[in-house]
Backbone bond lengths (Angstrom), bond angles and torsions (degrees), N, CA, C in turn:
res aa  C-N    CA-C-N  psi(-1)  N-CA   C-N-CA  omega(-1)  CA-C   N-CA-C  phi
1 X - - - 1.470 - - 1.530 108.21 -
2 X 1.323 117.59 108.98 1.676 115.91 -176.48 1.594 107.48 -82.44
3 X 1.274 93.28 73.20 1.551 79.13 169.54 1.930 98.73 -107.64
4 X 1.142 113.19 172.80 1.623 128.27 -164.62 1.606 103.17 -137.35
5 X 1.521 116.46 142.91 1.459 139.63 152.26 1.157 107.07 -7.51
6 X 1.341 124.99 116.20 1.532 123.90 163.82 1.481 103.72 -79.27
7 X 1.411 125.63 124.43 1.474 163.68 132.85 1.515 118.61 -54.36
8 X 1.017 151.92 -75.89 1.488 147.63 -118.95 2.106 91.01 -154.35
9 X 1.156 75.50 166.70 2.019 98.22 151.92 1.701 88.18 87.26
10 X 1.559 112.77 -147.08 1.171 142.02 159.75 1.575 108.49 -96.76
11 X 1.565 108.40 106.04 1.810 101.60 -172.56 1.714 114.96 -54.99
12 X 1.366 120.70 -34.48 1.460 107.86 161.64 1.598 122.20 -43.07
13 X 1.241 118.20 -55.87 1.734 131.28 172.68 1.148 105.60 -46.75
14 X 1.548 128.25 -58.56 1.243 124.59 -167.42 1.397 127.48 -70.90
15 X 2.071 105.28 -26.64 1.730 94.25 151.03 1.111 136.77 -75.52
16 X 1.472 109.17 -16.54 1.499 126.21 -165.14 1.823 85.99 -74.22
17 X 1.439 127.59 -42.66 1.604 108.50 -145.44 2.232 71.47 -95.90
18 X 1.159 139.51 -21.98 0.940 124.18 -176.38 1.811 128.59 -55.63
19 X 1.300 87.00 -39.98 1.502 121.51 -156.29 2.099 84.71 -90.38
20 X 1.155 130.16 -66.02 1.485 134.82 175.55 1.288 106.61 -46.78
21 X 1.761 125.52 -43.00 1.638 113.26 161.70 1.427 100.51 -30.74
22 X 1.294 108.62 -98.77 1.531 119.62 -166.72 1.405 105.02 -26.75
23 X 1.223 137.13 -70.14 1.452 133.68 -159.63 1.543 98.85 -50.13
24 X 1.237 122.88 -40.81 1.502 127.23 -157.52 1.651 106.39 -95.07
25 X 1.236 126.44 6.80 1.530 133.46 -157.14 1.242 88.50 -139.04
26 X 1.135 134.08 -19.04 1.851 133.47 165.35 2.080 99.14 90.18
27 X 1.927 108.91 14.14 1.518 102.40 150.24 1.160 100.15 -55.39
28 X 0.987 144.58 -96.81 1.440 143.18 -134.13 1.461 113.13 -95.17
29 X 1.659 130.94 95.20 1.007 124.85 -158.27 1.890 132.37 -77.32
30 X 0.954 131.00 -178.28 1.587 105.53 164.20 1.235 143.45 -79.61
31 X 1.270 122.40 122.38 1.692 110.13 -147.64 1.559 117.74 110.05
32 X 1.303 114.20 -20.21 1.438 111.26 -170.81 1.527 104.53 -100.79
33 X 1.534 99.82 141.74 1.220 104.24 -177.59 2.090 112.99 -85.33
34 X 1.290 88.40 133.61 1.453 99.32 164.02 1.445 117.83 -55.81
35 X 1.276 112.94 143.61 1.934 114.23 171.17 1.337 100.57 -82.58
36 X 1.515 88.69 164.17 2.035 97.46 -167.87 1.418 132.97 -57.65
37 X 0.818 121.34 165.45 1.636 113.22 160.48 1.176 113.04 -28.96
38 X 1.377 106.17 -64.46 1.445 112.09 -156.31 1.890 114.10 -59.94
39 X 1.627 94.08 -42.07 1.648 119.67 -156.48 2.383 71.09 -64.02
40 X 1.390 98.81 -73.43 1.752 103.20 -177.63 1.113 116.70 -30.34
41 X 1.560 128.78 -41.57 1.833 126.65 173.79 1.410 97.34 -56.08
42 X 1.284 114.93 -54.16 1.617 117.73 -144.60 1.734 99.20 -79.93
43 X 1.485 137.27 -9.30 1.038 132.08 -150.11 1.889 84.62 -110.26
44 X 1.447 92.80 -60.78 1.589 105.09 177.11 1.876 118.81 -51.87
45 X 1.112 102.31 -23.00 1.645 112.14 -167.07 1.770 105.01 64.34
46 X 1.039 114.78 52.32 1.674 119.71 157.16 1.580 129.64 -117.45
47 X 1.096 90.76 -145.65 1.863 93.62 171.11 1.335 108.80 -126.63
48 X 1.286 124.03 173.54 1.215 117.65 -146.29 1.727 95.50 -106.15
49 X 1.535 115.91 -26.00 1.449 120.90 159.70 1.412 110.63 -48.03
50 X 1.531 123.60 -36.53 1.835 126.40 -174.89 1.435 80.79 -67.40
51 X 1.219 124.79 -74.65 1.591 112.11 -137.82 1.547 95.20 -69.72
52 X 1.494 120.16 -19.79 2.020 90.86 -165.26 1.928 86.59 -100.29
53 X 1.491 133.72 19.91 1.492 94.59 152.07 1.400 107.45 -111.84
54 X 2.021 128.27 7.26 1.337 131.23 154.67 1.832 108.80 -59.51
55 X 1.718 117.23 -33.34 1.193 110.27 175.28 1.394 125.56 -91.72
56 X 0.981 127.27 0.69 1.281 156.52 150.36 1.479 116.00 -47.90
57 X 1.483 104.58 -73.89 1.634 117.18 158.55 1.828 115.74 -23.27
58 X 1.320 90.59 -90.13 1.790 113.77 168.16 1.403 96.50 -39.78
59 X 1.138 145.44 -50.54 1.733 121.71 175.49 1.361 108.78 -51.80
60 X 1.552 131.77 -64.52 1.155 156.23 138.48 1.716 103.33 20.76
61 X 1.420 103.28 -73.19 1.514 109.56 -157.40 1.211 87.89 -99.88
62 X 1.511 133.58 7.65 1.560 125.27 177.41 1.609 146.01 80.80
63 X 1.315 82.06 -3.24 1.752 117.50 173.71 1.641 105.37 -69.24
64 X 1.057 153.70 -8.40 1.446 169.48 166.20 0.929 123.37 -127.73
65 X 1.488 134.76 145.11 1.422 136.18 159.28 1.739 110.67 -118.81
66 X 1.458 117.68 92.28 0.937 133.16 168.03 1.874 129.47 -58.77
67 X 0.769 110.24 117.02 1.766 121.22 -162.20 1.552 99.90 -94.42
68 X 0.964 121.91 162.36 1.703 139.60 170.37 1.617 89.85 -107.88
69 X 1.862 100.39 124.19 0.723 106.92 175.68 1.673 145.59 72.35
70 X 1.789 83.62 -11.38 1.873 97.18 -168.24 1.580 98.69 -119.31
71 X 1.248 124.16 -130.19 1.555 147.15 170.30 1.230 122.28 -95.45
72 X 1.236 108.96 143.24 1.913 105.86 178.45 1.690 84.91 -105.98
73 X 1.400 94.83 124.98 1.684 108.36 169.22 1.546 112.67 -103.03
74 X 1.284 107.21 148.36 1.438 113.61 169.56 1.874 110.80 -65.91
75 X 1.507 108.77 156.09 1.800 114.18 -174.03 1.556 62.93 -129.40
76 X 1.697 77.79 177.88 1.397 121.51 -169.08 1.157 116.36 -92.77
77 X 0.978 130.60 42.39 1.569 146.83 -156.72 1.914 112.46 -14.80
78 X 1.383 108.93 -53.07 1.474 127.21 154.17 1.748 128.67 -29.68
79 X 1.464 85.91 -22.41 1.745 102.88 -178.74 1.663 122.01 -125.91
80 X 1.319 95.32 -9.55 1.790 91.44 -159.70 1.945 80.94 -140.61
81 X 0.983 122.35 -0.49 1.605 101.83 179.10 1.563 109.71 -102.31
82 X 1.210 110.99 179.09 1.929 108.86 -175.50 1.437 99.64 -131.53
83 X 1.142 111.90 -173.38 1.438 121.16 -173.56 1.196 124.46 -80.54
84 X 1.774 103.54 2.25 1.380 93.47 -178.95 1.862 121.22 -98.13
85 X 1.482 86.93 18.34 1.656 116.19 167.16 1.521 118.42 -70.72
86 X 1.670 96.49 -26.48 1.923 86.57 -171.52 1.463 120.91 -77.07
87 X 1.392 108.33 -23.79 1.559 93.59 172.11 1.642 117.56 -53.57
88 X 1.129 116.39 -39.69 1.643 120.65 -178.72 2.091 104.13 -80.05
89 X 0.939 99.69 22.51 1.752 106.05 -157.15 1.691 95.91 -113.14
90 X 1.243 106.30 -45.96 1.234 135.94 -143.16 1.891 98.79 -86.78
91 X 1.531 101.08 -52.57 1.597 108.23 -169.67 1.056 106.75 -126.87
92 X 1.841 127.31 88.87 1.371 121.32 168.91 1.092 103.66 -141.47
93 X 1.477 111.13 149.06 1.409 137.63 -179.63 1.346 116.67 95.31
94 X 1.654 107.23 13.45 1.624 113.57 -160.64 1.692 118.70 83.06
95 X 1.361 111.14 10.80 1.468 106.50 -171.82 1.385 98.95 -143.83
96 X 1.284 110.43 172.27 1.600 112.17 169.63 1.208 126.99 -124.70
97 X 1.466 102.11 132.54 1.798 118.75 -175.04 1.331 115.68 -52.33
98 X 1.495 111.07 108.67 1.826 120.04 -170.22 1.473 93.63 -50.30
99 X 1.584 113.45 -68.49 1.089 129.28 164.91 1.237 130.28 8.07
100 X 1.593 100.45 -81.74 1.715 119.88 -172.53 1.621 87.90 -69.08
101 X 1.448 110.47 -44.21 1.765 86.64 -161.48 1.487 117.52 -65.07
102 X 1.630 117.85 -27.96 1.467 130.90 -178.16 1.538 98.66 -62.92
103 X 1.898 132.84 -51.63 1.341 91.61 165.30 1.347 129.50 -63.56
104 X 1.327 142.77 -43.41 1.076 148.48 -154.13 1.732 115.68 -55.21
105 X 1.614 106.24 -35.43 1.592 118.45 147.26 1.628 122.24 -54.20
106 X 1.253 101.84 -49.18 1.754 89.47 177.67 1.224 112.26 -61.52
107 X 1.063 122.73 -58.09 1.544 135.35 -169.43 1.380 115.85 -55.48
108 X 1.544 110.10 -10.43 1.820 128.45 171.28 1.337 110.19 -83.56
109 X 1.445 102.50 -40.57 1.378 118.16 -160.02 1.681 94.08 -58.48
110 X 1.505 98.13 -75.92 1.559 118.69 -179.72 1.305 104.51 -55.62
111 X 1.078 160.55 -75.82 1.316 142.45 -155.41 2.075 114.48 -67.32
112 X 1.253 109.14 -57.74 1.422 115.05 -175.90 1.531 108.02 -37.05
113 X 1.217 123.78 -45.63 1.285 126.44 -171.00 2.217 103.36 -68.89
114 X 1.157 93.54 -49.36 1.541 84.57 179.72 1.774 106.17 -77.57
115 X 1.084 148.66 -29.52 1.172 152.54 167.29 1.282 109.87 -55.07
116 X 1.510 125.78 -15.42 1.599 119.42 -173.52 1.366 106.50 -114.58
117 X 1.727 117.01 -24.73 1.439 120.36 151.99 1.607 121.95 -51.95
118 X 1.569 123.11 -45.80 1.091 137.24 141.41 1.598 128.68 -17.28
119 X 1.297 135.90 -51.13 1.081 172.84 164.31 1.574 89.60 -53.00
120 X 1.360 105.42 -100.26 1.556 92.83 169.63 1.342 140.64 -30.11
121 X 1.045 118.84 -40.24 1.307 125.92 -178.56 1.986 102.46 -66.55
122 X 1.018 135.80 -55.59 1.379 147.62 -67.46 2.147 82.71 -171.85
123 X 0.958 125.57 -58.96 1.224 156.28 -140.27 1.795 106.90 -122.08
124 X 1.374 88.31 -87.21 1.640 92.59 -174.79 1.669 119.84 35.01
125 X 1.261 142.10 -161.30 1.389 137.41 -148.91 0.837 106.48 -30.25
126 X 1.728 139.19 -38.42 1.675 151.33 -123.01 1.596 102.87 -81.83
127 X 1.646 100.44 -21.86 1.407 113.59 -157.04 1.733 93.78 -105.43
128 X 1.272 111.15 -54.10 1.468 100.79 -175.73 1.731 127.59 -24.75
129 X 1.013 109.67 -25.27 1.901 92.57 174.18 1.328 111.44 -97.34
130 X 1.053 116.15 -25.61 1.702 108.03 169.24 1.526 122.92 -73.11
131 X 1.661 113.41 -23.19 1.337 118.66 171.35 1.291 103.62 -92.69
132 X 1.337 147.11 -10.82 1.178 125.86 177.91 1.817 111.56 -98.52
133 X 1.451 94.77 -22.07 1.918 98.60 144.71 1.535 123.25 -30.77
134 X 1.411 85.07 -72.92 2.018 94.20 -171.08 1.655 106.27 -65.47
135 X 1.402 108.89 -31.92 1.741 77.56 172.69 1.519 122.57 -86.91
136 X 0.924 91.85 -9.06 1.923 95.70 176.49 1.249 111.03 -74.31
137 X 1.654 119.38 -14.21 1.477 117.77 179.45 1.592 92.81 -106.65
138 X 1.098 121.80 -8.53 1.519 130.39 158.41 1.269 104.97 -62.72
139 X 1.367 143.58 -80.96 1.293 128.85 178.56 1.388 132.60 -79.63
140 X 1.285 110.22 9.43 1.553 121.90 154.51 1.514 119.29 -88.00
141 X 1.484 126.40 43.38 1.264 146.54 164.87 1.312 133.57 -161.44
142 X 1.018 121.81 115.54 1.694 130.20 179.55 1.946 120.32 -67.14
143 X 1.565 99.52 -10.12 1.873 116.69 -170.48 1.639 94.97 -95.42
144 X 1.498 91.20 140.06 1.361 98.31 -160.72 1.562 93.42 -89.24
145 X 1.242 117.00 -27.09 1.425 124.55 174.32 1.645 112.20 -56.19
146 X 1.236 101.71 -28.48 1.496 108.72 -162.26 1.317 101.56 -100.05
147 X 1.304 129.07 -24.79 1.394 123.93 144.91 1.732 134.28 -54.44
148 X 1.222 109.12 -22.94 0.917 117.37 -165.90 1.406 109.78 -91.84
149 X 1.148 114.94 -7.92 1.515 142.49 -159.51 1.845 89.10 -99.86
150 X 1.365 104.96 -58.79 1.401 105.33 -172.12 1.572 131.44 -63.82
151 X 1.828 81.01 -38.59 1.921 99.06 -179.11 2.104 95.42 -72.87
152 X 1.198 114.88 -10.62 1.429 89.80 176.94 2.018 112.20 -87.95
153 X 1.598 91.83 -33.77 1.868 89.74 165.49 1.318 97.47 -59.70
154 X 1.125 129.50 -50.12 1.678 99.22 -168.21 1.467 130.20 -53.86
155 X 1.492 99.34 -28.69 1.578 106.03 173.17 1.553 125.44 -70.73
156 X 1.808 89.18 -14.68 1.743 83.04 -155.64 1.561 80.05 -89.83
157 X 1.189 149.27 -7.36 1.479 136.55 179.50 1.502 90.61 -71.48
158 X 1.993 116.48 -57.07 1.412 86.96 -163.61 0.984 139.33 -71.37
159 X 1.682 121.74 -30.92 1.923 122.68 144.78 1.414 105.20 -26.16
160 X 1.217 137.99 -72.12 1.486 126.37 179.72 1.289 103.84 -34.61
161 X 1.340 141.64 -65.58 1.393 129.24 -176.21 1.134 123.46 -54.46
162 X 0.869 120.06 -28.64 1.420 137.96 -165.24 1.697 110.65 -71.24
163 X 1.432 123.31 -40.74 1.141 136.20 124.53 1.722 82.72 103.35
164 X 1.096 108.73 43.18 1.888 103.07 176.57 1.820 98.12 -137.53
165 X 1.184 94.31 125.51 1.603 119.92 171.94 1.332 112.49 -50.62
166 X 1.308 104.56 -48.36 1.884 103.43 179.20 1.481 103.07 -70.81
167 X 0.948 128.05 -67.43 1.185 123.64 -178.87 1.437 128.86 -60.14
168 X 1.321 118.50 2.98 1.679 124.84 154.16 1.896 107.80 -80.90
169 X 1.599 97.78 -55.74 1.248 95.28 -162.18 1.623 104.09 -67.36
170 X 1.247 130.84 -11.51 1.101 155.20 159.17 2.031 115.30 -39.99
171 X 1.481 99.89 -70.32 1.167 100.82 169.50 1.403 123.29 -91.11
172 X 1.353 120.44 17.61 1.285 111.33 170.50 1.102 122.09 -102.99
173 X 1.764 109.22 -7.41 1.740 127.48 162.74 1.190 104.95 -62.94
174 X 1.799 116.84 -40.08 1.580 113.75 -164.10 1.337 111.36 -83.56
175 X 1.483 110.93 -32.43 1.585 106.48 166.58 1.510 122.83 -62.40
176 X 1.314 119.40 -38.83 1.317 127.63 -172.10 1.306 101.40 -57.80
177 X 1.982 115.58 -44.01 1.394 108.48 176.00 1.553 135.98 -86.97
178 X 1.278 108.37 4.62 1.439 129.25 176.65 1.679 114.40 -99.95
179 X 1.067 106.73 -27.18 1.991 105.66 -163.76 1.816 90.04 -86.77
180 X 1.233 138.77 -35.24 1.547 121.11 174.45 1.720 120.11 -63.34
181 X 1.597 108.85 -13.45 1.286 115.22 166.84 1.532 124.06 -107.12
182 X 1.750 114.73 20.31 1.345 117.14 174.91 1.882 115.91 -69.93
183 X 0.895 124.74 -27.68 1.502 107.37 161.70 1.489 125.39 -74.30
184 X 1.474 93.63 -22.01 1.950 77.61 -178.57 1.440 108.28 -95.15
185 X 1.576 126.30 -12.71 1.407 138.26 170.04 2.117 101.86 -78.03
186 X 0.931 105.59 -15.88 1.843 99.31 177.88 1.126 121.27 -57.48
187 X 1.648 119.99 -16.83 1.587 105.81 -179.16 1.461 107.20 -111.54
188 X 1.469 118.53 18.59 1.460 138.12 170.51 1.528 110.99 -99.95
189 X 1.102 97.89 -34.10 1.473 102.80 -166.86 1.021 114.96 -106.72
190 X 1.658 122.18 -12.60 1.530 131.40 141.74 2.263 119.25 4.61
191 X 0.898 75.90 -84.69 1.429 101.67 164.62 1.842 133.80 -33.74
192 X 1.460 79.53 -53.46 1.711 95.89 160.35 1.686 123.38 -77.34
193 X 1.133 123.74 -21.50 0.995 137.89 -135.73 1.146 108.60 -113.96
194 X 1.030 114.17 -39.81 1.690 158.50 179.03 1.586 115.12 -84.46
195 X 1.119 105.69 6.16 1.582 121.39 -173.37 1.565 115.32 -105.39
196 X 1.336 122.41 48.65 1.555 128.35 -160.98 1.215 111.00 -70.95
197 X 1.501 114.55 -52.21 1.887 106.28 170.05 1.553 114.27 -59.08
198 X 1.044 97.09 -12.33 2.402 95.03 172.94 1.005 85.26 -67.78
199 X 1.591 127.85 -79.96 1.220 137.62 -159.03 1.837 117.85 -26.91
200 X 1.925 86.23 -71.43 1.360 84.30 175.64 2.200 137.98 -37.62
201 X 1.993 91.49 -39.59 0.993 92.63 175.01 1.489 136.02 -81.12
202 X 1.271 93.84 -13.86 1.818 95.12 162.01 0.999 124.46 -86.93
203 X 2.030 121.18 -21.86 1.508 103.95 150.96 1.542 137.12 -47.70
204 X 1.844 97.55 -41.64 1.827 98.06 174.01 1.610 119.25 -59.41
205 X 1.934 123.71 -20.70 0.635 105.75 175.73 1.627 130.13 -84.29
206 X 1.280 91.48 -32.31 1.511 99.15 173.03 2.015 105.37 -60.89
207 X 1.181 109.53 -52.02 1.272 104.55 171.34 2.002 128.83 -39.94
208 X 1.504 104.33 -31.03 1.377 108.07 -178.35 1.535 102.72 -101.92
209 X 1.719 122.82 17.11 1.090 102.92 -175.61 1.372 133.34 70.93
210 X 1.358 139.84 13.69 0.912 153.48 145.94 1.573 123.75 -93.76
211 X 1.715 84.07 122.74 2.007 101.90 -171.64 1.438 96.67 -98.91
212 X 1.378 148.02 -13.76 1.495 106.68 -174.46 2.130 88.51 -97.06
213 X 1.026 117.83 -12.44 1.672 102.73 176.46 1.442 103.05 -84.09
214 X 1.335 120.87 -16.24 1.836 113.37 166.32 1.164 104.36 -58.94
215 X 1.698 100.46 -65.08 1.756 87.62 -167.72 1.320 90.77 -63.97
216 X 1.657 154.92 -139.24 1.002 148.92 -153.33 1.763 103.73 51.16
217 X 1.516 100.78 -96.26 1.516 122.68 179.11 1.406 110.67 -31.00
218 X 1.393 117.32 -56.98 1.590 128.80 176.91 1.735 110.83 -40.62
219 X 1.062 79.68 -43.40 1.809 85.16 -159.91 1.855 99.00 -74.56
220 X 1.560 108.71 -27.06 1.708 97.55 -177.04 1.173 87.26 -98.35
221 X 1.430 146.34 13.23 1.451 110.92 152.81 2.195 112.76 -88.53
222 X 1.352 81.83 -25.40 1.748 88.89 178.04 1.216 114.57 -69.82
223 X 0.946 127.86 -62.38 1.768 149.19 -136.26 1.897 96.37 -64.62
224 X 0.934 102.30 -50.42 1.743 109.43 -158.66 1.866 92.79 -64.24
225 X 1.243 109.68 -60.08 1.396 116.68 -154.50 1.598 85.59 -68.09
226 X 1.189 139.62 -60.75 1.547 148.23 171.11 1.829 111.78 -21.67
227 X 1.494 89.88 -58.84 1.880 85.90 173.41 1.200 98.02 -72.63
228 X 1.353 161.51 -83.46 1.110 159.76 175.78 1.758 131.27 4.68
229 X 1.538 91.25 -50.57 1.800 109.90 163.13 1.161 103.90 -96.05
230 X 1.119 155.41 -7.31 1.709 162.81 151.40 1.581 92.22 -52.99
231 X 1.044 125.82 -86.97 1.267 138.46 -172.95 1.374 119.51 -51.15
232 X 1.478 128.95 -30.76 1.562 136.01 147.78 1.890 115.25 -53.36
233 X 1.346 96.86 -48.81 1.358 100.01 -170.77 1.392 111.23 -80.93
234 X 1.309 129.64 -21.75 1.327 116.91 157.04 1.389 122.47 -59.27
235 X 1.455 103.05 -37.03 1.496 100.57 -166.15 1.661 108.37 -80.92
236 X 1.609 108.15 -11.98 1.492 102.40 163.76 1.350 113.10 -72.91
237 X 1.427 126.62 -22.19 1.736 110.40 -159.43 1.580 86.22 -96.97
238 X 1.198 126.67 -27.30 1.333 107.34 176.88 1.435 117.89 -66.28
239 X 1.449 116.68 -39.46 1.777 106.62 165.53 1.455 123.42 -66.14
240 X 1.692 112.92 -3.80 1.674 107.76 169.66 1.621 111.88 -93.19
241 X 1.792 118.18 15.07 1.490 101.24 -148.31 1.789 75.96 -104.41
């Protein structure tokens, strides 16, 4: 197991994202038991309190099954973990997972559009001044960062309208795992961002209460910038293969 000396970070974080490499890179397979605390302090160069509240964590998010008294085994992360894994999914090793980010677009694609029909339904006028806020601070900026900042308040009003629990706690996994990569996603997302008459028109729709021209609207503010980073991010994993 190549794992190396923790150096830097918060030493809990740094076994936790050490130890999740491996689980997530298929080192450490499913079913296999982890080495001990002790063998993990001594390999990592920590203390043995770092590694059991980094394994602690990984019980937590479900990536381990920790025993009383027995072995902490690796889970299947693919089967037993939730979404509130992708922020740590998303940015490791200093770089970002083509991968994680290519789902994290589909799953925008497909959901935003029914979540903003939702909104309408659900929402309708109630929402219009808070969404016509965020785009006005949408086109009161030329920073793509600073757009990106805005187009996510705009969303988080319309999940608020939208008035469904799954689908809040839903996008607040995806934001949590998207907003630490808004500067290096700004000249991708340019495009999206930069789309103020979309904007406007899916506010009027959500505003008049109409869900199939939300979704409609949703989808031409998503869709373009979505193929766009689809088509980057393939062409990155193909230069890592």
């Amino acid at each position: 197991m190549p794992l190396q000396p923790v150096s830097r970070r918060s030493v809990p974080d740094e076994v936790f994202d050490q130890v999740l490499a491996e689980v997530v890179d298929g080192g450490l397979e499913a079913g296999e038991a982890l080495p001990s605390e002790r063998r993990l302090a001594e390999v990592l160069g920590v203390s043995r309190p770092a590694v059991r509240e980094a394994l602690q964590r990984m019980a937590q998010t479900r990536l381990v099954e920790v025993r009383h008294g027995g072995s902490t085994t690796v889970r299947d992360f693919r089967r037993h973990a939730g979404l509130d894994l992708l922020p740590r999914l998303l940015l490791r090793g200093g770089g970002l997972d083509a991968a994680v980010a290519r789902s994290i677009l589909e799953a925008r694609l497909v959901v935003g559009p029914g979540v903003a029909a939702l909104a309408a339904e659900r929402g309708g006028p109630a929402l219009v001044a808070a969404l016509t806020a965020a785009v006005e601070a949408l086109a009161g900026t030329e920073d793509d960062v600073e757009r990106q900042v805005h187009a996510l308040a705009y969303w988080d009003v319309v999940v608020d309208g939208a008035d469904s629990l799954t689908f809040r706690l839903m996008f607040n996994s995806l934001r949590a795992a998207y907003e630490p990569a808004l500067e290096a996603l700004a000249p991708l997302m340019a495009e999206e961002v930069g789309q103020v008459g979309a904007y406007r028109v899916l506010t009027a729709a959500i505003g008049e209460g109409d869900p199939d021209t939300a979704r409609a609207a949703a989808e031409r503010v998503l869709r373009p910038a979505t193929t766009s980073l689809l088509t980057a991010l393939k062409a990155l994993e193909n230069s890592e293969e």
